[in-house]
FITI-122114 format. One line per 4 residues: for each residue x, y, z of C-alpha. Coordinates in steps of 0.25 Angstrom, whole numbers, m for minus. Layout:
X,Y,Z ~ ...
This chain:
0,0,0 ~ 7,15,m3 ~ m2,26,1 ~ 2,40,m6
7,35,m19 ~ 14,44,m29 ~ 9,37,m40 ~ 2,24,m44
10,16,m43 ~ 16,8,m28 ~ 28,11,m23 ~ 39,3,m25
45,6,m11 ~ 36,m2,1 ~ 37,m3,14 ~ 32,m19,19
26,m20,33 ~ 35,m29,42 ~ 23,m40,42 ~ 27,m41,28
42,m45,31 ~ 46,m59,28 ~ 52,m66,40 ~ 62,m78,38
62,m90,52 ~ 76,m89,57 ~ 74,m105,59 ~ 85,m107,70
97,m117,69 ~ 100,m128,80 ~ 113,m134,82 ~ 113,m147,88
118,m150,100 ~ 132,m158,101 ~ 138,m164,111 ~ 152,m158,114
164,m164,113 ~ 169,m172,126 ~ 181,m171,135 ~ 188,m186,133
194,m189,145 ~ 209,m200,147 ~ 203,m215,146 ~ 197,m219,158
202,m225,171 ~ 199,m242,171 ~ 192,m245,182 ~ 189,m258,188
175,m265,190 ~ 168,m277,197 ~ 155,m283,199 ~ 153,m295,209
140,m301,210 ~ 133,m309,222 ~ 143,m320,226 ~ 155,m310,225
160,m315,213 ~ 165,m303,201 ~ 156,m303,190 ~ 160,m292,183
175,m286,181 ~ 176,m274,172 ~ 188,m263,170 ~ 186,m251,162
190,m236,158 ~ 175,m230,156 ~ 172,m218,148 ~ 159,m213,148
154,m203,137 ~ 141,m195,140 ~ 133,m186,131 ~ 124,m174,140
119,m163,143 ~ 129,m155,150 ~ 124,m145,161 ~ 135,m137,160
136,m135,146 ~ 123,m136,143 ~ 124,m144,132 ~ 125,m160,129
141,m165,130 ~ 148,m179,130 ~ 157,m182,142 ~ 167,m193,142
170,m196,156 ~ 178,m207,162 ~ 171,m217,173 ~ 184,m217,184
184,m230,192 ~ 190,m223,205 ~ 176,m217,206 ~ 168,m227,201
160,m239,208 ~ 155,m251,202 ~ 145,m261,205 ~ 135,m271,197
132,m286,196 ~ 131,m297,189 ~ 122,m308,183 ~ 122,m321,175
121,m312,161 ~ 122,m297,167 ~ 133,m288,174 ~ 131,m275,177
144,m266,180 ~ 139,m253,188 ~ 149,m241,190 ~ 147,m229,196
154,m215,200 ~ 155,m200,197 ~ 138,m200,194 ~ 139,m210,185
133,m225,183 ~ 137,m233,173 ~ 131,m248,173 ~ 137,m260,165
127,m272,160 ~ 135,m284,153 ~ 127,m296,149 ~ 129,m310,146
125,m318,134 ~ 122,m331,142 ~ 122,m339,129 ~ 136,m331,121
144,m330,135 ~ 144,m316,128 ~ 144,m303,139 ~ 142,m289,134
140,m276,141 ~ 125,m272,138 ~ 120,m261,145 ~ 128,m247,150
121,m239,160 ~ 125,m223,162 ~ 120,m215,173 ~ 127,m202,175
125,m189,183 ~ 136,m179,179 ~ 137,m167,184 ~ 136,m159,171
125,m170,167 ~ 109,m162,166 ~ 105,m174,169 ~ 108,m188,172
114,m197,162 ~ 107,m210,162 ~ 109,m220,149 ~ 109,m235,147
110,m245,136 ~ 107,m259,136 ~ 109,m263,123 ~ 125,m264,121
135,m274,118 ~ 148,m270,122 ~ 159,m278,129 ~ 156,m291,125
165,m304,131 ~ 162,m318,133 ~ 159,m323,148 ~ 170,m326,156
180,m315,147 ~ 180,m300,150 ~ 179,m290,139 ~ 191,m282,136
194,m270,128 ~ 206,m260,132 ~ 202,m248,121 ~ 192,m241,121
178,m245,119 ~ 168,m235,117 ~ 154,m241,121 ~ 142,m231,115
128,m235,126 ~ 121,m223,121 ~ 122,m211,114 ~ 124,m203,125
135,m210,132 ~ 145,m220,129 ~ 155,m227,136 ~ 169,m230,133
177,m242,139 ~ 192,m241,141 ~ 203,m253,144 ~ 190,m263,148
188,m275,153 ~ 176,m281,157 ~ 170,m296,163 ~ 155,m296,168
155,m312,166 ~ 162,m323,170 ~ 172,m318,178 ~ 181,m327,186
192,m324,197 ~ 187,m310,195 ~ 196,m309,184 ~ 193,m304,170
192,m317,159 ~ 200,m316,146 ~ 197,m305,137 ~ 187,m303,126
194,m292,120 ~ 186,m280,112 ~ 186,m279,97 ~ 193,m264,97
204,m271,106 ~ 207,m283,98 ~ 207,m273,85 ~ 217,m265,91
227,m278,94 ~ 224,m282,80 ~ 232,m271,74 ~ 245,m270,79
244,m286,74 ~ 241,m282,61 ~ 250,m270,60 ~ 261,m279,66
256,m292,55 ~ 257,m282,44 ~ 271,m277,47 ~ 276,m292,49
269,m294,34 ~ 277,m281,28 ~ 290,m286,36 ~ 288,m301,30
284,m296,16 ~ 297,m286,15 ~ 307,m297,21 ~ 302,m308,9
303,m299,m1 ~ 317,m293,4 ~ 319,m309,3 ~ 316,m312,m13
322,m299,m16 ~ 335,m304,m10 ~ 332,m317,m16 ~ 331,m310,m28
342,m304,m27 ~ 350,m314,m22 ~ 347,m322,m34 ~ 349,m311,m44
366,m312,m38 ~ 366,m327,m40 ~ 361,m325,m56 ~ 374,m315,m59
């Protein structure tokens, strides 16, 4: 609308009201939230461990370094972060019991629980760890950290042999925590004398002692495969002096 016009014709200059305007949504970006980066702390200290059932018999001999590695929310920070703390056996009590087909290896200390379950294939004479439980109460924790699975199948050995594995095994329980093992060795069967059986050894251990026998078989193949021909070539040789 133009009132006062100069001629008959509109104006080309206008003025629009501000309900005219178009607007353009600013649609906001999130940025997902990451978990920082953790402190990784020395390998752990091996600790010692026992379980004696009823008659006062040991059931169950373990010796470990324990890692735990915890994703939460932090208070502090106010944000989620993974910890990797080491479980120290000077402050660390242990506890459990025993049955035909189930151990259990409790240990406790510093606001943490941290429960074991082996069983026993009554029919393979195959044992395996199958359950981790992990209870925690951290300072900088907003809340408790409770987690379990019952679902795994690490450690396996055959009754009457413990499990051995001196690197390190990293045994994800779920997606929030993980425990790693360091120089283990564990029986929660078929112990006698209360002494750890013969070894069933892991597979990262025995791939480990398989190379240096390798590297060490291939170098004795290079020695022997220089030293024959070194052999026909003097042969050669040899025989090339007689013909002259």
């Amino acid at each position: 609308m133009q009132a006062y016009m100069p001629s008959s014709n509109l104006s080309t200059d206008e003025t629009v009201c501000s309900a005219d305007i178009p607007t353009t949504t600013v649609v906001p970006t999130t940025t997902p939230v990451t978990p920082t980066t953790p402190v990784v702390p020395t390998n752990p200290e091996r600790g010692n461990y026992s379980v004696v059932n009823s008659n006062g018999t040991t059931c169950l001999l373990a010796r470990m370094g324990l890692q735990l590695n915890v994703t939460y929310f932090s208070k502090s920070q106010n944000k989620t972060i993974v910890k990797i703390s080491n479980l120290d056996p000077k402050s660390t009590s242990f506890s459990g019991m025993c049955e035909s087909t189930t151990a259990t290896l409790l240990l406790t200390g510093n606001h943490t629980n941290l429960t074991f379950t082996f069983s026993l294939n009554s029919t393979t004479k195959i044992y395996q760890l199958s359950a981790l439980n992990l209870s925690a109460s951290w300072e900088d924790m907003a809340a408790p950290f409770i987690v379990s699975n019952s679902s795994l199948q690490y450690l396996q050995g055959t009754l009457g042999r413990s499990y051995m594995c001196s690197v390190e095994e990293v045994l994800p329980v779920v997606s929030t925590f993980t425990l790693n093992t360091f120089d283990l060795q564990v029986q929660p069967f078929g112990i006698h004398d209360n002494q750890f059986g013969p070894a069933d050894v892991c597979r990262m251990q025995k791939d480990n002692m398989l190379v240096p026998i390798i590297v060490g078989a291939s170098l004795a193949g290079l020695v022997l495969i220089v030293l024959v021909a070194y052999l026909i070539g003097r042969k050669r040789s040899h025989a090339g002096y007689q013909t002259i």
